[in-house]
KEMIDO-929813 format. One record per atom (N, C-alpha, C): residue in one letter; x, y, z. Coordinates in steps of 0.02 Angstrom, whole numbers, padded with zeros to 5 digits, always signed. Example, Ala and Ser with C-alpha at 12.3 -4.5 7.8 and 13.67 -1.06 7.14 Angstrom:
! KEMIDO-929813
A+00660-00284+00390
A+00615-00225+00390
A+00660-00165+00390
S+00642-00112+00354
S+00684-00053+00357
S+00645+00002+00394
! end
This chain:
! KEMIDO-929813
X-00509+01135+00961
X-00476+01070+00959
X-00403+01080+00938
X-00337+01060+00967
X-00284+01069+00967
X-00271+01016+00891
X-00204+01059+00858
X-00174+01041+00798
X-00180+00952+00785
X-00156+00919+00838
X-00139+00855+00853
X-00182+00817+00830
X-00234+00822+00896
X-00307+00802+00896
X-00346+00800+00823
X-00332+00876+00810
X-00387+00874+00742
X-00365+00833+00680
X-00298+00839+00670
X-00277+00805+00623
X-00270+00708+00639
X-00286+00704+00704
X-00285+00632+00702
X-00362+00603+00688
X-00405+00651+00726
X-00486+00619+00727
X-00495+00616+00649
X-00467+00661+00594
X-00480+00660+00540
X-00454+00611+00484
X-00396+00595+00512
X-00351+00550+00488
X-00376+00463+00495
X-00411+00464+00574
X-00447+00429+00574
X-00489+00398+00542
X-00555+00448+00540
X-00627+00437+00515
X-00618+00447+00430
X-00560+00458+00382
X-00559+00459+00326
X-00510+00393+00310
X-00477+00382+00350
X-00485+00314+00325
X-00511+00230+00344
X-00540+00252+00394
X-00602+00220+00401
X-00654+00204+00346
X-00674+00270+00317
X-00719+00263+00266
X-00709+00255+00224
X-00631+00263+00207
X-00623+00259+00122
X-00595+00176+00147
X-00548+00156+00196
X-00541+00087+00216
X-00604+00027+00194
X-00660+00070+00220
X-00714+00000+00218
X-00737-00007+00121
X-00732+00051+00087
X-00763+00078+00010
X-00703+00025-00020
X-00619+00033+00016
X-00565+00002-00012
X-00585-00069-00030
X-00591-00078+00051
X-00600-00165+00041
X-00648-00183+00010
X-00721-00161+00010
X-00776-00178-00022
X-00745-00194-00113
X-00712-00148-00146
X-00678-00133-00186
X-00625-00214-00224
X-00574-00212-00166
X-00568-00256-00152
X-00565-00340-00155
X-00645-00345-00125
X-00657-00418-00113
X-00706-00420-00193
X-00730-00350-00230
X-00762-00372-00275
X-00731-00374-00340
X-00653-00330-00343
X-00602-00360-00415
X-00576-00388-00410
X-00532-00378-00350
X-00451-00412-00340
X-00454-00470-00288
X-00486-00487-00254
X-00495-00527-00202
X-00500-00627-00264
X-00563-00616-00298
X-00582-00663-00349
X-00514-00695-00412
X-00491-00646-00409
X-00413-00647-00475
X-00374-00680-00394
X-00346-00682-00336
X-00306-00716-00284
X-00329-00770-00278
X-00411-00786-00285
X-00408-00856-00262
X-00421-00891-00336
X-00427-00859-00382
X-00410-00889-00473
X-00353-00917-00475
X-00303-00874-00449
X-00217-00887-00448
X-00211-00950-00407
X-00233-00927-00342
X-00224-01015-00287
X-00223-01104-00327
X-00285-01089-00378
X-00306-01128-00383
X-00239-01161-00434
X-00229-01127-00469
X-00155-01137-00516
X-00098-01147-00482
X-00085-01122-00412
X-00029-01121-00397
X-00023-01202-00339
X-00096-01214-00325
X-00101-01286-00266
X-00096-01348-00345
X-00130-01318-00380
X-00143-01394-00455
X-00064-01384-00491
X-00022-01390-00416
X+00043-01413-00467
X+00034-01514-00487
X+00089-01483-00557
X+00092-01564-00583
X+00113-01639-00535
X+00134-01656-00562
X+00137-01741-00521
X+00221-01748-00505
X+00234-01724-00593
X+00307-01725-00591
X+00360-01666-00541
X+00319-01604-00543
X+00355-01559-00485
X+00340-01579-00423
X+00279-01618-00420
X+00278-01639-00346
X+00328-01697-00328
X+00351-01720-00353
X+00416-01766-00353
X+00475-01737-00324
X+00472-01683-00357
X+00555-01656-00364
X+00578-01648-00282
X+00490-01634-00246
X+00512-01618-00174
X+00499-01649-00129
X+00519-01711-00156
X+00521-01791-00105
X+00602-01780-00089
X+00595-01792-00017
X+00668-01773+00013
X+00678-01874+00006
X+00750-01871-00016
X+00760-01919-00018
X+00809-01931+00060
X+00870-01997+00057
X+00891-01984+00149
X+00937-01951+00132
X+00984-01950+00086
X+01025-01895+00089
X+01022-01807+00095
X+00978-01772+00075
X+00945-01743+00101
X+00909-01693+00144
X+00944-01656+00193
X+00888-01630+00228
X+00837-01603+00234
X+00785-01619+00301
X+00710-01609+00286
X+00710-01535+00301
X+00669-01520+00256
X+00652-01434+00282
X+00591-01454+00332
X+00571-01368+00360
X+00532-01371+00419
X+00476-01332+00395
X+00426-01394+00381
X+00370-01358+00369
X+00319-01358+00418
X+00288-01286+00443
X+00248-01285+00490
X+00214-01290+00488
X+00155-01348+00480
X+00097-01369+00453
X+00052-01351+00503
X+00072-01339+00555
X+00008-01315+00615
X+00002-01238+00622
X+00035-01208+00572
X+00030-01132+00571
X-00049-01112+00552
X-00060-01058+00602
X-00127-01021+00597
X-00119-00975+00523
X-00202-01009+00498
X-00228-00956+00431
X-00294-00961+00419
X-00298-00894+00420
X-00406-00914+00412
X-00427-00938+00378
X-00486-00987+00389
X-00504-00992+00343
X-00532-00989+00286
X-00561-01027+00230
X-00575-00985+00185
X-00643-00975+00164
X-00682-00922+00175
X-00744-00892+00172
X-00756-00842+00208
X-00801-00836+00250
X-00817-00809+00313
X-00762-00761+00349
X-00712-00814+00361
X-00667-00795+00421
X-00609-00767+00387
X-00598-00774+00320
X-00537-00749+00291
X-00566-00688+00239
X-00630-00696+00227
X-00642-00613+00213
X-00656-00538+00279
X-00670-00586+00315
X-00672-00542+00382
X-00594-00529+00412
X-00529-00569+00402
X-00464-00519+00396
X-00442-00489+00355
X-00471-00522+00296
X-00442-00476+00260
X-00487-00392+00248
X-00543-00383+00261
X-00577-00327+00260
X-00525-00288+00319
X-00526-00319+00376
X-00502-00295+00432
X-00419-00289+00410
X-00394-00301+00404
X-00307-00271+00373
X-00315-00233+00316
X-00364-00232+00275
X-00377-00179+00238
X-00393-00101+00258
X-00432-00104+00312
X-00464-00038+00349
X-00397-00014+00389
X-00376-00068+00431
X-00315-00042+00466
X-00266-00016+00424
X-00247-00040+00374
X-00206-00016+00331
X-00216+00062+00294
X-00287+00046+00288
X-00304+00113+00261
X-00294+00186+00312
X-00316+00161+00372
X-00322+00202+00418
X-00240+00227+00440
X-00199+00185+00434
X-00121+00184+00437
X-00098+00248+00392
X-00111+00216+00324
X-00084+00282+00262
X-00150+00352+00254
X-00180+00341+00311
X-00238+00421+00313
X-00185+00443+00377
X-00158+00409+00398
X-00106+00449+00501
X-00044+00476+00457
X-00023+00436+00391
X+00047+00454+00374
X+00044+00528+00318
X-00022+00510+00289
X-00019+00584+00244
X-00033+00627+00322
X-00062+00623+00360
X-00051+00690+00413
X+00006+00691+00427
X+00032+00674+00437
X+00106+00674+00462
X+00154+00690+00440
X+00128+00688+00383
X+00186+00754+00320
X+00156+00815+00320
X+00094+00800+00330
X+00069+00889+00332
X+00089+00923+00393
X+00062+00890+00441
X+00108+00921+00509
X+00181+00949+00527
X+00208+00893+00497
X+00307+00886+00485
X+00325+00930+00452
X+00282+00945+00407
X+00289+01001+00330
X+00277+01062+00332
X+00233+01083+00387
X+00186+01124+00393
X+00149+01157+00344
X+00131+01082+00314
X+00088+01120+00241
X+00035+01062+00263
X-00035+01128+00299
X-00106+01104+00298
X-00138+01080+00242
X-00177+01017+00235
X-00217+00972+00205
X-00249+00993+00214
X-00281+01028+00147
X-00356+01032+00123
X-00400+01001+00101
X-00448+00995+00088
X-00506+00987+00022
X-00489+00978-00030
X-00444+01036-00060
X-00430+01054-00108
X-00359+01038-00129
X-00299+01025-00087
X-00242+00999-00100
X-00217+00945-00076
X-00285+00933-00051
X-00286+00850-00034
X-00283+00796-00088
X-00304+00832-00152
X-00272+00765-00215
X-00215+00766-00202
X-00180+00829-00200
X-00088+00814-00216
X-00066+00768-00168
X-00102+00785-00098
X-00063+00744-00052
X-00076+00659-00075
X-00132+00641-00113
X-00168+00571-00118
X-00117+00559-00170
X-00115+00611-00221
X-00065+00583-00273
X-00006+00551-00269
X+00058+00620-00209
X+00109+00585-00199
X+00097+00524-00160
X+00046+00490-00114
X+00054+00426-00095
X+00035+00378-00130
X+00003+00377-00191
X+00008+00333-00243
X+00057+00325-00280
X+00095+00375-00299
X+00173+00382-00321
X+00222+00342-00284
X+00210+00377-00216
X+00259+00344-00169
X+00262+00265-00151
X+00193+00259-00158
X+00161+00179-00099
X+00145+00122-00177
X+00141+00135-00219
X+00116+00098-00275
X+00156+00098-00320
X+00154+00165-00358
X+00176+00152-00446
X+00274+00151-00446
X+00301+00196-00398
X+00360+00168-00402
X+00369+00129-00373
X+00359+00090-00330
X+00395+00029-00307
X+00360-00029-00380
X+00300-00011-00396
X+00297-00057-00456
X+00321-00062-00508
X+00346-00006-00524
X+00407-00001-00594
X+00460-00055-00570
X+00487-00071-00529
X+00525-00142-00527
X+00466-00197-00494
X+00451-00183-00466
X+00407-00251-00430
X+00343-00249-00456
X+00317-00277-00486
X+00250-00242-00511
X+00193-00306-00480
X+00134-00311-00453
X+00100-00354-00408
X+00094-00422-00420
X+00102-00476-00380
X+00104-00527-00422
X+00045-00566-00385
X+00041-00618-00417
X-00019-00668-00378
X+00025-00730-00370
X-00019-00764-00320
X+00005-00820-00293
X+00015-00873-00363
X+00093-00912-00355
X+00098-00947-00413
X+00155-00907-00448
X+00159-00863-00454
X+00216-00821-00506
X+00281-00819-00478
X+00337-00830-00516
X+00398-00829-00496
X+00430-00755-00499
X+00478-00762-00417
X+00476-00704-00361
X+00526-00713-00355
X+00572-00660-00333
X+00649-00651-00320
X+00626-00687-00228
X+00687-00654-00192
X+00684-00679-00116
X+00646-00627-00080
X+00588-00649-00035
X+00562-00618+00003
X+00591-00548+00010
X+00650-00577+00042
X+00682-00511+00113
X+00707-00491+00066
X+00722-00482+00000
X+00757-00420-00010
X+00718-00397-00054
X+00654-00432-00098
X+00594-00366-00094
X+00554-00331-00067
X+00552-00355+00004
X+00555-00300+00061
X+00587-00243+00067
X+00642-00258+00065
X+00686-00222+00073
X+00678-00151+00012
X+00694-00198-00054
X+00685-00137-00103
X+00642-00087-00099
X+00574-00145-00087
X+00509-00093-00092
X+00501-00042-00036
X+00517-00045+00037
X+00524-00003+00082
X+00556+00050+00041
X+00601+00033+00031
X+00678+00096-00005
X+00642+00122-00040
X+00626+00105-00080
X+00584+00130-00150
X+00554+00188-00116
X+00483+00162-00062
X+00433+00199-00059
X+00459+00242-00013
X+00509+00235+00012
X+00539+00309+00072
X+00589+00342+00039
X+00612+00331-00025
X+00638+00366-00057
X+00611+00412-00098
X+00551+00382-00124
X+00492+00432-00191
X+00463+00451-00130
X+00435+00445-00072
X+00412+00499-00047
X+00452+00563-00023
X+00522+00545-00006
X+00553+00601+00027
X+00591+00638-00033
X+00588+00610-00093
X+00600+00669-00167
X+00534+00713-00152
X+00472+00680-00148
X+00420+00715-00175
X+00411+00774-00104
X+00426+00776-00040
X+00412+00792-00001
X+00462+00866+00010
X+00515+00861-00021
X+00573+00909-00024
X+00562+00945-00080
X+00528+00905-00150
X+00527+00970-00193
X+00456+01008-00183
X+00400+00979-00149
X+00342+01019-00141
X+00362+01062-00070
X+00414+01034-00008
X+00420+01098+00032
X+00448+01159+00007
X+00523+01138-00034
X+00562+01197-00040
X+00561+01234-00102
X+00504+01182-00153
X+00510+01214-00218
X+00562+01255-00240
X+00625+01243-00265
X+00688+01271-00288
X+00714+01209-00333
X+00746+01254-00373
X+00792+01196-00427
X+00817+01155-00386
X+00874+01183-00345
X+00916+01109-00289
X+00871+01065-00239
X+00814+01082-00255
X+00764+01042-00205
X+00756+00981-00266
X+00740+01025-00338
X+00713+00945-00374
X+00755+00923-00386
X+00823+00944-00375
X+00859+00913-00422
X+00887+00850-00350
X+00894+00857-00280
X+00888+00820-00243
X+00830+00750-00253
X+00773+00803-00225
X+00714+00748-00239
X+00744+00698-00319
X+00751+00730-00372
X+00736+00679-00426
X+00800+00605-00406
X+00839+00646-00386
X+00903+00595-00349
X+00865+00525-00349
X+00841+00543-00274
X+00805+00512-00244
X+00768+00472-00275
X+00705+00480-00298
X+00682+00460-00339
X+00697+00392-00375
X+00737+00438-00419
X+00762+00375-00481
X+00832+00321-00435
X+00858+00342-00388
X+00906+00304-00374
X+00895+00248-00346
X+00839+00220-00335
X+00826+00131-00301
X+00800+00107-00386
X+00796+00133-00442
X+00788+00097-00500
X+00864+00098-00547
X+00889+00139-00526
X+00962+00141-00549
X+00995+00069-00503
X+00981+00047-00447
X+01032-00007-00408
X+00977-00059-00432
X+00906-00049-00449
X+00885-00092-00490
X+00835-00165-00412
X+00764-00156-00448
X+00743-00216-00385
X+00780-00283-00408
X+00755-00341-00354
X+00780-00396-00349
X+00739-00445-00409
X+00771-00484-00446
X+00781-00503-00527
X+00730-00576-00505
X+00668-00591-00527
X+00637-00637-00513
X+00672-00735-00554
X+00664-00777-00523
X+00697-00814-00570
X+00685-00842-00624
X+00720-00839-00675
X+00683-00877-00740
X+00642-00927-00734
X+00591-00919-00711
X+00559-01006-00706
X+00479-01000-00748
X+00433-01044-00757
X+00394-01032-00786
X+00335-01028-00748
X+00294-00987-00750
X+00240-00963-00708
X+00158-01009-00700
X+00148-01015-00647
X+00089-01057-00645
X+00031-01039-00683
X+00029-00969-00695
X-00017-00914-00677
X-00056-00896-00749
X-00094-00889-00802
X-00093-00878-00839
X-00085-00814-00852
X-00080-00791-00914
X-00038-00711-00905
X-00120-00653-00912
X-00157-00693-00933
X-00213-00630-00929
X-00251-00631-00869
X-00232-00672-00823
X-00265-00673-00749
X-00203-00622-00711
X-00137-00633-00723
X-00093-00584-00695
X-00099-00499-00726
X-00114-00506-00763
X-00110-00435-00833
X-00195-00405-00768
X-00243-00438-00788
X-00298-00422-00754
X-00278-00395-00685
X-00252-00422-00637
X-00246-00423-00557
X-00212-00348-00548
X-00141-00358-00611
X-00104-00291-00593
X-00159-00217-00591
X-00214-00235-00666
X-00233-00179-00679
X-00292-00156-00615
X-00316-00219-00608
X-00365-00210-00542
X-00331-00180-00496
X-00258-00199-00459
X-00219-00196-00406
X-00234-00123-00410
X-00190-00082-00474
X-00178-00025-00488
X-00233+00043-00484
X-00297+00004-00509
X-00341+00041-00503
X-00396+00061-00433
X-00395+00013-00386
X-00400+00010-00325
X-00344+00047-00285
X-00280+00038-00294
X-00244+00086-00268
X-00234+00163-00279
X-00271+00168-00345
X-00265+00255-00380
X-00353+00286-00333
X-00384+00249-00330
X-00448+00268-00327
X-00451+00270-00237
X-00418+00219-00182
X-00386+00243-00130
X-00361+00311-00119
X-00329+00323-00141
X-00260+00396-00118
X-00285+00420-00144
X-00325+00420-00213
X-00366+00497-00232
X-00426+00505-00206
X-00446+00460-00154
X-00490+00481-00128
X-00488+00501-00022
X-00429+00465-00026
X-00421+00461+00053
X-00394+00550+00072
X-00355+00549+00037
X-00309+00629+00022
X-00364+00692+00037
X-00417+00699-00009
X-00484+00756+00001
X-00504+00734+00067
X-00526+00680+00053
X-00588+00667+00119
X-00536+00687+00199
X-00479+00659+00177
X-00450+00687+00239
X-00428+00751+00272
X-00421+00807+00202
X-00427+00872+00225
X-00485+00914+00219
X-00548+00869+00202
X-00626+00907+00215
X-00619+00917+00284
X-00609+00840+00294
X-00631+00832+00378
X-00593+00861+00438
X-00503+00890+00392
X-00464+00930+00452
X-00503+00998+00444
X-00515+01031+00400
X-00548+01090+00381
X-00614+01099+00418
X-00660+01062+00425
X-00718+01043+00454
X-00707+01055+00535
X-00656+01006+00550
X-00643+00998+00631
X-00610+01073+00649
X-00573+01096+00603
X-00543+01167+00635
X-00589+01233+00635
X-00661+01212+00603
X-00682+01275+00586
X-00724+01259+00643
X-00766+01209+00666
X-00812+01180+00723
X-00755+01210+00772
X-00701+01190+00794
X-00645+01203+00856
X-00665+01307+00854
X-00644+01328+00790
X-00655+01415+00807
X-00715+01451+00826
X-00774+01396+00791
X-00850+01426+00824
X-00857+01408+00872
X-00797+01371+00887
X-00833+01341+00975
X-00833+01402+01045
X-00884+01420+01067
X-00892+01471+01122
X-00805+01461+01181
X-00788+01536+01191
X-00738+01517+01240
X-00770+01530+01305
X-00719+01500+01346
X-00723+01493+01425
X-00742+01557+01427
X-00768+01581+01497
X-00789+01630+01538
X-00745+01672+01584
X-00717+01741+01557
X-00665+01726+01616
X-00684+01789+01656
X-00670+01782+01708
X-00706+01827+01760
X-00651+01905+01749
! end
């Protein structure tokens, strides 16, 4: 089985499985603390519901009230399982893809490191400024915690990716650059306002968030270089052609 192949079927089927363990995961900590939060964030008061009576002076914003969203039971745990698996299956294609790029084969065995740096990369630093929030909590602007958090996470991965290829002082001392420099320009500053949310339902969610995401990547990382290890050793016992 060619390099490509093996590392994708594996990349595949590991996060597939750790995808479906994720979500199961999931819908039974963190899923229950989102719709706890909803409920705080729809039971606004009487008096804030005032504030957003457009009077005629005024203009009306555009709210798209006919916008598609599943609903809620059935049909909205069945996307969300399903963007969970895809997702998972997404960051099992991207740790290959440093191993390939890197040419440093995923093992069994150094498949934590690889799980580690994507919890580093995909989670804990972008949460040192942004740290998870639930519906209801006051949030800087969309687009530019997008923005940060992309930066963030393509920055801690490509520190971590330069000092594990080239291992040399000027490698960490690049990588650490990297690293620390989207917390040096600092994420986007949420606004003083007061939160719907109570703080031990948010305190809870983060720790759930956190621990579902550590238990992901340390587990997607192995399973995904059993299964390249597995597929390459099946590919060498495989009988060759016949040649006359």
């Amino acid at each position: 089985m060619k390099l490509f192949q093996r590392i994708f079927f594996a990349a595949v089927l590991a996060g597939l499985a750790v995808g479906l363990a994720y979500a199961a995961l999931q819908q039974w900590k963190v899923t229950p603390l989102i719709l706890a939060a909803e409920v705080f964030e729809t039971a606004a008061p009487a008096e804030a519901v005032a504030e957003h009576v457009h009077d005629a002076a005024t203009p009306a914003h555009d709210h798209d009230e006919d916008a598609w969203a599943p609903q809620d039971g059935a049909e909205r745990t069945f996307y969300t399982v399903l963007a969970d698996v895809l997702a998972s299956m997404g960051f099992a294609l991207l740790l290959a893809a440093v191993s390939v790029l890197g040419g440093i084969e995923i093992t069994a065995r150094n498949g934590i490191l690889f799980g580690l740096g994507g919890f580093i990369s995909m989670q804990l630093a972008p949460a040192l400024g942004l740290p998870p929030e639930l519906p209801g909590m006051a949030a800087a602007d969309l687009g530019a915690r997008q923005i940060w958090w992309v930066a963030t996470a393509v920055a801690t991965g490509a520190g971590i990716f330069i000092i594990a290829k080239w291992q040399n002082w000027t490698a960490i001392g690049i990588g650490a650059v990297l690293m620390v420099l989207p917390h040096i320009i600092g994420a986007p500053v949420a606004p003083d306002e007061p939160s719907a949310v109570p703080a031990h339902l948010a305190t809870s969610f983060a720790a759930s968030a956190f621990a579902a995401s550590a238990l992901f990547w340390l587990t997607v990382g192995p399973l995904l270089g059993w299964l390249n290890q597995r597929f390459a050793g099946a590919s060498a016992a495989a009988p060759k052609g016949v040649h006359a």
